[in-house]
N, C-alpha and C positions, 0 to 999 in steps of 0.2 A: 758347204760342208767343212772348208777348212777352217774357220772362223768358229765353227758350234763347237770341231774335236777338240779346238785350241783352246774355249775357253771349258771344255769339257775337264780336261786333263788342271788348267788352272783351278778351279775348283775341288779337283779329288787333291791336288797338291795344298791347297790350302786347307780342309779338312782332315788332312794324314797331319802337317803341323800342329793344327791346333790341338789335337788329340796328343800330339808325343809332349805338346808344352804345358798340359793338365798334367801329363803324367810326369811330368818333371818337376811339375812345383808341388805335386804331391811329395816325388820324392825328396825334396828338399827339405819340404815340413818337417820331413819322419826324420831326415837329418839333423836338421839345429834341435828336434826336439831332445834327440837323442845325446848329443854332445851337450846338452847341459847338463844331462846328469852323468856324463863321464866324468870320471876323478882322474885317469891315470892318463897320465902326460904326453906319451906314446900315441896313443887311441886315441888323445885326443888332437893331435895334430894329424895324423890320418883321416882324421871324419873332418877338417876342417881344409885338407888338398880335396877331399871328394866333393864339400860344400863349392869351392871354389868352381872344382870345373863345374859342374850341374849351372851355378851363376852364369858362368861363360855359356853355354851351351844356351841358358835361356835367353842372355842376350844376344845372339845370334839370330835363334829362332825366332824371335821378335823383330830384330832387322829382314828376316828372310818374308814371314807373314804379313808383311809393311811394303815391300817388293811385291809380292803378289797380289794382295788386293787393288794396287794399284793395275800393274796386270789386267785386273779381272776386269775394273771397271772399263780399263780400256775398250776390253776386247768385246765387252758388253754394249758399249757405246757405240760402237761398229758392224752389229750386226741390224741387217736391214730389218724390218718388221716381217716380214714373212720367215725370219731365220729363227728371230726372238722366237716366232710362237711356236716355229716348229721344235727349237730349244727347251721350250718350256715344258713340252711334253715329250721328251726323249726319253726314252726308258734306257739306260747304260746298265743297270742293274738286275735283269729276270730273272727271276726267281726258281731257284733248282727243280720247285714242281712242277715248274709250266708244262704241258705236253709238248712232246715233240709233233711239230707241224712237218706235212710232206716237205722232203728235200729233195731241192731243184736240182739238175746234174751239178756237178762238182767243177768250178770253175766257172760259172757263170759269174759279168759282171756284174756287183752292187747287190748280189742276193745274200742273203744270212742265213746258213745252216743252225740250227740247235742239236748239239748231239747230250743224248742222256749219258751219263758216267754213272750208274750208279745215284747215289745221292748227287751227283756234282754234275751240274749243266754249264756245257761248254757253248758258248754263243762265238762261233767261225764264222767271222766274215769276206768276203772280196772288195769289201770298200778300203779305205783307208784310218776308219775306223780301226781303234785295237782288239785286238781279241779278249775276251774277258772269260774269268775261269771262276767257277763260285766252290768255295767247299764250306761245310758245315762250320759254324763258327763255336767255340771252346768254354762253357760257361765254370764262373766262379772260380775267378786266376786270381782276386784279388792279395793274395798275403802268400802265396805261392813260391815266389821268389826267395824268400826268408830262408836262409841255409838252418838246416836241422841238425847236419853234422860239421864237423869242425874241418872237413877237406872237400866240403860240395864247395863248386865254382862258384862265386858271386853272379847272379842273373840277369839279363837286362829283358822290359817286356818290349815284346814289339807289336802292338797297337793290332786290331782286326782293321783291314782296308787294302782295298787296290794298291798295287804301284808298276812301275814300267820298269819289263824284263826283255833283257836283249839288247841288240844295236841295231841303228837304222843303215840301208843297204847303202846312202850316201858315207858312212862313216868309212865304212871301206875295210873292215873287220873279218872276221871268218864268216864263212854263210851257215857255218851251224850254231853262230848266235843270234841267226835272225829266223822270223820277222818280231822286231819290237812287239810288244803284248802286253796287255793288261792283265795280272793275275793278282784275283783277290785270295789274301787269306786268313784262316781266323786268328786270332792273339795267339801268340805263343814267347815262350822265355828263352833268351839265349846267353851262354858264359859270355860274359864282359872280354874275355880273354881267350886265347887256345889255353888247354888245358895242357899246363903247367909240370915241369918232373918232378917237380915236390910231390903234387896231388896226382900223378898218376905211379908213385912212390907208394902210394896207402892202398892201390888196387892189386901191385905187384905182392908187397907184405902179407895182406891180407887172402889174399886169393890162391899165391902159387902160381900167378899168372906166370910166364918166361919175361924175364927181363929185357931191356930194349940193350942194340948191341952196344958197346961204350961205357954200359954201368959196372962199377965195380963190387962185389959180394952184392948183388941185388941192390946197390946204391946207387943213383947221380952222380955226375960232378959235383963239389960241392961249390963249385962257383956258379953253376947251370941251375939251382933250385927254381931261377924265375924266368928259365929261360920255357919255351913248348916242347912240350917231350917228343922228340921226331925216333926215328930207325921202329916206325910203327905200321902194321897193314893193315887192310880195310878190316878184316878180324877181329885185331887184336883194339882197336876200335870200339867197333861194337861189342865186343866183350868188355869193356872199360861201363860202357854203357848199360849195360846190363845188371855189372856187378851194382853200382850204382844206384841203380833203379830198385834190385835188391837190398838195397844199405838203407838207403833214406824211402823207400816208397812211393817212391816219385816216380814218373814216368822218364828217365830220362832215355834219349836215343840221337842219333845224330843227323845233321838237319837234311834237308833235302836243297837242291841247290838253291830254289825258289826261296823257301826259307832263309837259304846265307846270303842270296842277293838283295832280297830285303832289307836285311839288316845292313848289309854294308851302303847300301844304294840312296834308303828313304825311298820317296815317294815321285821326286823328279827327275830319274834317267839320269844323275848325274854322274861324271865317270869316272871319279873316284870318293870314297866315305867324305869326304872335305870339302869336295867342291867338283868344279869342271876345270881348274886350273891344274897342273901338276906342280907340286911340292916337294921341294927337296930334303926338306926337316921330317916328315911324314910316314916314315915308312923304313924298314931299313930292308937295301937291296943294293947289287952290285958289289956285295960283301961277301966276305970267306965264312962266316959262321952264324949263328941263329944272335940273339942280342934277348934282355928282358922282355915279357911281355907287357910290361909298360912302359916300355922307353921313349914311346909318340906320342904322345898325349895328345901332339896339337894333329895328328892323323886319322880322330876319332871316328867314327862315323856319329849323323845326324839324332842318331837312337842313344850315341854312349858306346860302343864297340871298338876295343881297340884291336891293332892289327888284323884289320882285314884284309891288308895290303901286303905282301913283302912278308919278311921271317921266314915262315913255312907255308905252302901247300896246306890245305885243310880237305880232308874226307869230308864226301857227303854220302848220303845213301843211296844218289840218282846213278843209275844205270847206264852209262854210254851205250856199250855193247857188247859183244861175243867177238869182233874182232878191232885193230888199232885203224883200221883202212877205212871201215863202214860202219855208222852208228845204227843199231834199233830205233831207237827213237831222237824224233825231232820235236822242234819247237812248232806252233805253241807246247810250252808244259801244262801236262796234263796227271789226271789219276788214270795210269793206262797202266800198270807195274812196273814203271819204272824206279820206283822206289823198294823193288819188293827186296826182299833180304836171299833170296837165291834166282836163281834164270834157268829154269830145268832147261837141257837138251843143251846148255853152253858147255863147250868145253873147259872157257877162260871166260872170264868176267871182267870186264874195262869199269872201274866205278870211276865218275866227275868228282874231280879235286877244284875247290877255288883259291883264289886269292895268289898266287904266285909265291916268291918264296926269297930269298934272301941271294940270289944267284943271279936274280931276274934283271931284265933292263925294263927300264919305264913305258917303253914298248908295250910288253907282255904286263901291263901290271894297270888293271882298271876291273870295275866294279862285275861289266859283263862278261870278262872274258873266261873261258870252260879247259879246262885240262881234263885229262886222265888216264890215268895208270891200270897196271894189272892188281885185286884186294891182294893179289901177295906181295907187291911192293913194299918194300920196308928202306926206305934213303934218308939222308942226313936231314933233309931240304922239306919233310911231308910230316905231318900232324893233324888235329883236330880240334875242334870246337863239339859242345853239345847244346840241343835242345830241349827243352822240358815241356811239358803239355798236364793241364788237369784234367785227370780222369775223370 
């Protein structure tokens, strides 16, 4: 079995690639096509640093696709004939309709529960196998991303497909980031960036929303325009998203962890956006105050994301729990409500913050690891990112 999962996982890792490097030389097309017919000098050296990194990025991802196929042939080379064939007909994939088959007691070796969620079939194993999570996949995102209005976040898509969530018990991490898990999910668009006090400037204006603390007359700093707008709670948040979603028509709302771990992660558990090395250029942390949200370029994640590491804390919409001591829910993640936007019968509500924050030591600061505060948290150090979805 360790030979099949091994080359199981190299395969979904090489498949989650090839899909973000279509999608990357599309986006480059719509690039260069674009910058030839820009006139203005400005604009056009902006579309020509975005050309740039997308290049970088693809050459990467083409060193990394080249790594793995080798990999694969490896591991394919290696398995004995009765592994192949059992490989050959592995189903990693069932399908959310399948019926649910009788469930053996709970904790038996090497047996596979199916539990129905709804639309969404949870396939729980005790092998070593990952757990796999299916949800309905998101049709017709292609031009989605396209900003309508002039303060919606630049979007990055992030592909339908598996990837690996959590840490392994060898790592030696918190136990409520395990057990590692497969969780598929459909396409969805995420801000290139946290979102910005410029652009959460046009919510406050606009809305009447309250102001974050440290603005002055309902302003920013005006040195901070690009830096993430932090002294925010899980609320005021979702109300950012709302407005939003109301402005341009779009669905937007804010991710769920699975969602941010994706993004910052790709497809191979690696433990931070960049790599499995740590990086000193990468990220800014160990610092007294927040910095631009482009100032890492070379920190991106695999997708295009920057700062998913460091700066601020980002809100998600997953659920810790009702108290700091004891979680509701555990891993695997699942559609159980932990994303639900209230928890009747709590007194306090713990929402999962990712990504660490600009205070952090390198320690605390990798693609798995889970915080979380009280939604009435509002600190220097804590911000957000959005997601978008086609109705």
């Amino acid at each position: 079995m360790g030979s099949i999962g091994s080359q199981e996982r190299l395969q979904i890792r090489r498949d989650d690639l090839q899909a973000h490097w279509d999608l990357q030389r599309q986006k480059l097309s719509a690039l260069e096509r674009e910058k030839i017919l820009e006139t203005r000098v400005e604009e056009e050296m902006r579309l020509e640093g975005k050309i740039k990194r997308i290049k970088d990025q693809l050459q990467s991802l083409e060193e990394e696709l080249v790594l793995v196929e080798r990999e694969l042939q490896s591991a394919q080379s290696a398995l004995t004939p009765d592994q192949a064939q059992a490989d050959a007909g592995l189903d990693i994939s069932p399908s959310p309709a399948m019926p649910s088959p009788a469930m053996p007691s709970p904790g038996m070796p090497g047996q596979t529960h199916i539990v129905n969620q709804g639309s969404i079939g949870v396939n729980i194993g005790q092998s070593s196998a990952p757990v796999h999570i299916h949800m309905p996949s998101v049709p017709g995102m292609e031009k989605a991303s396209q900003p309508i209005l002039p303060y919606e976040p630049e979007m990055i898509e992030i592909p339908e497909g598996p990837f690996l969530m959590g840490s392994q018990p060898e790592e030696g991490y918190p136990e409520h980031e395990r057990p590692q898990h497969s969780v598929h999910l459909p396409a969805f668009f995420i801000s290139t960036t946290p979102i910005t006090n410029a652009q959460y400037e046009h919510f406050v204006r606009q809305s009447g929303h309250d102001a974050p603390k440290g603005w002055l007359l309902r302003k920013p700093p005006s040195e901070k325009h690009d830096h993430p707008v932090t002294q925010v709670n899980w609320h005021d948040a979702a109300a950012y998203c709302a407005w939003l979603y109301g402005q341009s028509g779009r669905a937007y709302r804010l991710p769920t962890e699975a969602e941010w771990e994706k993004a910052a992660r790709f497809s191979d558990a690696r433990l931070y956006p960049w790599g499995n090395e740590w990086q000193v250029h990468c990220c800014n942390y160990g610092a007294e105050d927040t910095s631009p949200v482009d100032a890492f370029p070379q920190g991106a994640s695999a997708y295009g994301c920057l700062d998913m590491l460091g700066n601020v804390r980002e809100w998600t919409s997953t659920i810790w729990g009702s108290s700091p001591t004891q979680a509701d829910f555990f891993y695997p993640f699942q559609q159980d409500g932990r994303d639900a936007t209230s928890f009747p019968g709590a007194g306090s509500v713990f929402r999962i913050h990712r990504g660490g924050s600009f205070r952090d030591t390198p320690i605390h600061l990798r693609c798995s690891a889970r915080g979380f505060s009280p939604e009435s948290s509002k600190v220097a150090w804590c911000g957000f990112r959005v997601v978008m979805v086609k109705e």
